[in-house]
C-alpha positions in Angstrom: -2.8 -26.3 26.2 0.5 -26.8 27.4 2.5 -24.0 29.4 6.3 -23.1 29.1 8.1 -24.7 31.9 11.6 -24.5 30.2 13.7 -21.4 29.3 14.4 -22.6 26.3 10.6 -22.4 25.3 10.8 -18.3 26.4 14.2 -18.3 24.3 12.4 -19.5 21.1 10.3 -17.0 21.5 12.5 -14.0 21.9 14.4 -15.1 19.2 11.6 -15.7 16.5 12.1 -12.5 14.8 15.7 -14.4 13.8 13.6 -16.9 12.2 11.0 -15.0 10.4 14.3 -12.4 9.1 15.7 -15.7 8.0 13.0 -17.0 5.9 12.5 -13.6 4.8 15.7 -13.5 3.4 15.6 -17.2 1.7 12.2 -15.5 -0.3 14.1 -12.2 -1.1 16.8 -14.7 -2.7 14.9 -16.9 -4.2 16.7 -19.6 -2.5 14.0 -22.1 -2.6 13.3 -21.5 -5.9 16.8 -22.7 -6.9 16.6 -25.5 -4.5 13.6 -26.7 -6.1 15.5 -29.2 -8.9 17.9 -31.1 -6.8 20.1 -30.2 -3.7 23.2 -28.0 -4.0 26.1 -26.5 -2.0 26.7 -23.4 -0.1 28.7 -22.5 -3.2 25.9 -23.0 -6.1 23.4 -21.6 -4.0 25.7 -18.4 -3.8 26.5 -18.2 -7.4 22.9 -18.9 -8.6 21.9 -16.3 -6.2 24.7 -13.5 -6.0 25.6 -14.3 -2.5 29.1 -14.8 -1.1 29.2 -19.0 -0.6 30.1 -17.9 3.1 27.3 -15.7 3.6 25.2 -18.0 1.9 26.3 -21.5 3.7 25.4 -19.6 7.1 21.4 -18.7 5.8 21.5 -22.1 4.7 22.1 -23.2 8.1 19.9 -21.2 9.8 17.3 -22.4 7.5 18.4 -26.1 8.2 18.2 -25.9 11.8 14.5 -23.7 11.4 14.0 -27.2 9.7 13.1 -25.6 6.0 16.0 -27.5 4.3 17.7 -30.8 5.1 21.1 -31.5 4.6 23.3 -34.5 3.8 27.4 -34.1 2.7 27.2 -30.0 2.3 24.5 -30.2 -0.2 20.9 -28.6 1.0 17.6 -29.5 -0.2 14.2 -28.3 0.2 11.5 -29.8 3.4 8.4 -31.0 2.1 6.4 -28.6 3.0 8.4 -25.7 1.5 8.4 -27.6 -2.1 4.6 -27.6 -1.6 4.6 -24.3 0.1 6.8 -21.8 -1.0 8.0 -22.5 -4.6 6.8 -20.5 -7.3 4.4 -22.2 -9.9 3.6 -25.2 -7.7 -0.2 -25.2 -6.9 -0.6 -23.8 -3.2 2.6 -21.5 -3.2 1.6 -18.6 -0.9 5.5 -17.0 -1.1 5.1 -13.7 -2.1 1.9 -13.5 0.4 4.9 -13.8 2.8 7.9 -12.3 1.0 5.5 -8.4 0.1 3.1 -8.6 2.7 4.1 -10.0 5.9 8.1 -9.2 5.5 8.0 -6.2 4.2 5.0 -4.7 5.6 3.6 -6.7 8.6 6.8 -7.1 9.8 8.3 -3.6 9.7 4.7 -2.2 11.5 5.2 -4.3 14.4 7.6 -1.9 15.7 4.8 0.6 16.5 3.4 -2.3 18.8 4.3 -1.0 22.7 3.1 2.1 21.6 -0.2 1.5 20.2 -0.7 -0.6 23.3 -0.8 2.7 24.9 -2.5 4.3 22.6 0.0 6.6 21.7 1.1 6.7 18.6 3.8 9.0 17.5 2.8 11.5 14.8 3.4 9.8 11.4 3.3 6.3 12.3 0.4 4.4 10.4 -2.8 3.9 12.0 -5.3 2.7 10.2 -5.6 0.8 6.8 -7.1 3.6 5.5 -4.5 5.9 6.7 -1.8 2.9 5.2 -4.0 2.3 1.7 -3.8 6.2 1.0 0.3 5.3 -0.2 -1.1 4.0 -3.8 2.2 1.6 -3.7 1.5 0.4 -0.2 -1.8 -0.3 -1.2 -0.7 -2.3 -4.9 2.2 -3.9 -2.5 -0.7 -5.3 -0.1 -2.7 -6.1 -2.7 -0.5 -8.2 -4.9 0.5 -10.3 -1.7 -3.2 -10.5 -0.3 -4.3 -11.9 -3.3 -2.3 -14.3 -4.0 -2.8 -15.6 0.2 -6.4 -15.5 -0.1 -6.5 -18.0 -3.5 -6.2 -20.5 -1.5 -8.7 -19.9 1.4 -10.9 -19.1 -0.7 -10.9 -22.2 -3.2 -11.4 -23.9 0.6 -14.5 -22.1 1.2 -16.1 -22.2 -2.2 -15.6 -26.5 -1.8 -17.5 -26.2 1.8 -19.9 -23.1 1.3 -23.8 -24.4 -0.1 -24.2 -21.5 -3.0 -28.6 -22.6 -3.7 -29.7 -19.4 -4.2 -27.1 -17.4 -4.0 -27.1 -15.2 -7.2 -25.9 -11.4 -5.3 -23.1 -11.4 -3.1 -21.9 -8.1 -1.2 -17.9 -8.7 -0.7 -17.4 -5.9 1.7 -13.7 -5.2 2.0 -12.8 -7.7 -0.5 -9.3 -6.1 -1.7 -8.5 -7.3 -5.2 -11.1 -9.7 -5.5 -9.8 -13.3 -4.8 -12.9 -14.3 -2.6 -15.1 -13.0 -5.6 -13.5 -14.1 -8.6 -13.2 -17.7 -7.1 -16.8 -17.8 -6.0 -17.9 -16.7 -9.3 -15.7 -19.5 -10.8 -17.6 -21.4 -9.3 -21.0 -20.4 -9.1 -21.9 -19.6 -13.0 -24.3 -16.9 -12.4 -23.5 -15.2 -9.1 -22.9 -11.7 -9.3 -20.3 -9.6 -7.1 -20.0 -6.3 -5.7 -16.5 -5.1 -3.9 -16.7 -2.3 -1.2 -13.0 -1.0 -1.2 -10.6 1.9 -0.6 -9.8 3.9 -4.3 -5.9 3.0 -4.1 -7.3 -1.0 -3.8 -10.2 -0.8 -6.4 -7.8 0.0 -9.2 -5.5 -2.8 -8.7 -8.5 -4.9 -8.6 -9.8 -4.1 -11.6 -6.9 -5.1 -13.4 -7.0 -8.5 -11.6 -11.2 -9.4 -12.1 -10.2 -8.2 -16.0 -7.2 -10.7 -16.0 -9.4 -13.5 -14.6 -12.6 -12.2 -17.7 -15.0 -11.8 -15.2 -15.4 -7.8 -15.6 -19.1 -8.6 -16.5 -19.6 -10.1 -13.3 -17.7 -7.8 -10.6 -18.5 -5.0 -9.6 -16.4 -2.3 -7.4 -17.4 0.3 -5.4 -14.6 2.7 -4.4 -15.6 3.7 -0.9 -14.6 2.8 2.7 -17.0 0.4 4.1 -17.3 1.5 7.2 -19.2 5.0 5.6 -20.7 4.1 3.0 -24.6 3.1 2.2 -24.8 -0.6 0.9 -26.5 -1.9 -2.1 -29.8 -3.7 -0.6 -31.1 -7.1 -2.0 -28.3 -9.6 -1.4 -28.0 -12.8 -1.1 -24.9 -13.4 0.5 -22.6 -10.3 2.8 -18.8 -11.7 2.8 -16.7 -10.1 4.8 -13.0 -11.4 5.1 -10.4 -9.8 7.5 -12.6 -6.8 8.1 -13.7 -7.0 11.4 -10.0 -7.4 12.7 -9.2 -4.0 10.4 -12.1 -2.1 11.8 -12.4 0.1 15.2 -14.4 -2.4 17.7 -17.2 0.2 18.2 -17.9 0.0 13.9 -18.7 -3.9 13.9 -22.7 -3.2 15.5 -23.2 -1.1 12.9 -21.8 -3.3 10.5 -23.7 -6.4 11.8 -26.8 -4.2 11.6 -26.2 -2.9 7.6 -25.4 -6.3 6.2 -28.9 -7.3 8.3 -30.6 -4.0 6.1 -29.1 -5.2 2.8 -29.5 -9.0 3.2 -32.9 -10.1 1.6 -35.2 -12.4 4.2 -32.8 -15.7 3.9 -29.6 -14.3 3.2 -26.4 -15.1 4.8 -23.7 -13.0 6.1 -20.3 -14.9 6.0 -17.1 -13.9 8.1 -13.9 -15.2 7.6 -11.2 -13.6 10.0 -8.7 -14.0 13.0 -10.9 -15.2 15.4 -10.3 -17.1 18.6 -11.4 -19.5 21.0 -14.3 -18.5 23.9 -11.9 -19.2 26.2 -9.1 -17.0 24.8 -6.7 -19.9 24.7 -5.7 -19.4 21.4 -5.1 -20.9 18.5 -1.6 -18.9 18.7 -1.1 -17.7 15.5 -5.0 -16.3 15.4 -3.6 -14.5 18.7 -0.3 -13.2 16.9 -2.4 -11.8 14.3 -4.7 -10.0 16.5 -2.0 -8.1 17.9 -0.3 -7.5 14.9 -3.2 -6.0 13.7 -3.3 -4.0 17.2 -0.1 -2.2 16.3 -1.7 -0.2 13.5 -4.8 -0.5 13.9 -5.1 0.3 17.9 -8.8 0.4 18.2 -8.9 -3.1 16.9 -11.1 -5.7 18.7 -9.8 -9.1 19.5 -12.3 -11.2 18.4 -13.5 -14.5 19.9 -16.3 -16.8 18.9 -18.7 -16.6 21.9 -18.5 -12.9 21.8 -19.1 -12.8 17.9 -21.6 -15.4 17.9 -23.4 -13.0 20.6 -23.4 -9.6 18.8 -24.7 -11.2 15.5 -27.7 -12.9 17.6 -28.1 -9.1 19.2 -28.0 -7.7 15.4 -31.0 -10.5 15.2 -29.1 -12.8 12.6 -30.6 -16.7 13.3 -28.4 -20.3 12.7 -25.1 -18.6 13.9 -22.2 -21.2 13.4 -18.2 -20.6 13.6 -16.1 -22.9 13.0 -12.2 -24.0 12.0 -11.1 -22.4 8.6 -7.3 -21.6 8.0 -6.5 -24.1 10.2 -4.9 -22.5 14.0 -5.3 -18.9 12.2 -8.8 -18.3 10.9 -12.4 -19.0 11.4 -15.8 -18.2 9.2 -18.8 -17.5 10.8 -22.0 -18.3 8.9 -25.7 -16.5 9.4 -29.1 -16.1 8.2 -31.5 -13.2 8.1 -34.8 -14.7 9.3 -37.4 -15.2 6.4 
């Protein structure tokens, strides 16, 4: 890992939140979107977006020196990874995962950071997701924009996951149901059941009905973390709970996934997760103390310490490794039997 030894370094970092407000704004406007053709001036760009050409030629330049467009003779075009990334119908677009959740949700919550630090919280300020999913529109806001981020991952780990005998899965936490629809897409006869909060489960319905696999998941409207799970699984996922969760819940959620897992079954956890050494990856350790500043009692995980508390909750075969790559991880485990 290298270390800062320039001020400009400290200076990139101070000013991210100009970057992050910048490609926020190019997603509010659709700006890609209308970039995604051919290349076009300051002026098109502000007609086909209703933006003054002045106010839009300076976005454009933020966005070309943030290295999201090029430029050659005043006309602005799309980077690679943005046509790939961040226009709407192509294949891995993960926009309005960015555009709902992270700038106008994340982003906004961050401001209760120094004092969740502290633990102290003003009256009113969110802390906790179930505190935050209690809005109905908050929740259908986050839901929307977590689905459509998870697709992805979750295609990933249905290619790399080994589904023999898997026919139950638990998906505890599992929001609207990406995770579960795309492992039952791919596994004919596995069958799901969602643990999630009330607001979540009825925009999840909708969403497991739209993809015609109301046969095949299952919700239960409940908050995990109180709840007594259905026994006889084959598989526990659980994906981004453990960084949503007070620290002192996760024993007793290592030990009820060990209850409800038949002898043989797996428990999977995909989250923010970072290395032993706490050296990073840096955007796991952004996202760890994003979560922080709305959910304070938050642990931040690391693999050593995870890969301990599920040998201690007497799971066998632990393994972590890479998943989002420099963001995520999944842990895999097996009841003994």
């Amino acid at each position: 890992m290298a270390l800062a030894t320039e001020a400009h370094e400290i200076s990139d970092i101070a000013f991210g939140f100009m970057g992050s407000k910048a490609l926020f704004a190019a997603l509010e406007f659709g700006i890609f979107d209308k970039l995604a053709d051919a290349p076009r001036t300051a002026e098109e760009i502000g007609q086909a977006c209703g933006l003054h050409p002045e106010r839009a030629r300076t976005l454009l330049t933020a966005l070309a020196g943030l290295e999201l467009l090029s430029v050659t003779n005043q006309h602005f075009e799309n980077a690679p990874a943005v046509s790939a990334f961040l226009v709407k119908g192509e294949k891995y677009d993960f926009s309005d995962y960015l555009r709902l959740q992270v700038g106008r949700q994340m982003y906004p919550l961050m401001s209760q950071l120094e004092p969740a630090l502290k633990d102290e919280l003003p009256e009113g300020a969110t802390k906790s997701y179930a505190e935050w999913f209690a809005d109905p529109e908050q929740a259908r806001l986050y839901s929307d924009s977590q689905h459509a981020g998870s697709l992805g991952p979750a295609a990933a780990l249905a290619r790399r996951l080994d589904f023999s005998g898997v026919r139950r899965m638990l998906d505890v936490g599992g929001g609207t149901g990406a995770f579960s629809i795309t492992f039952c897409n791919a596994v004919p006869d596995l069958q799901s059941t969602i643990i999630e909060f009330p607001n979540v489960v009825a925009r999840g319905r909708e969403k497991v009905a739209e993809a015609g696999l109301s046969d095949r998941i299952h919700y239960l409207a409940a908050d995990a973390t109180g709840l007594d799970w259905p026994e006889g699984q084959d598989a526990v996922l659980m994906s981004y709970l453990l960084s949503g969760v007070p620290a002192e819940a996760h024993a007793d959620l290592f030990a009820t996934a060990f209850r409800v897992l038949r002898p043989g079954g797996r428990l999977l956890i995909h989250d923010f997760i970072v290395e032993g050494d706490r050296s990073g990856p840096r955007l796991t350790a952004l996202w760890q103390l994003q979560h922080t500043a709305f959910t304070p009692k938050a642990a931040s995980l690391d693999a050593e310490g995870l890969a301990s508390a599920l040998g201690n909750a007497g799971f066998q075969d632990v393994g972590i490794a890479p998943m989002i790559p420099e963001m995520t991880m999944i842990a895999e485990a097996r009841r003994p039997g």
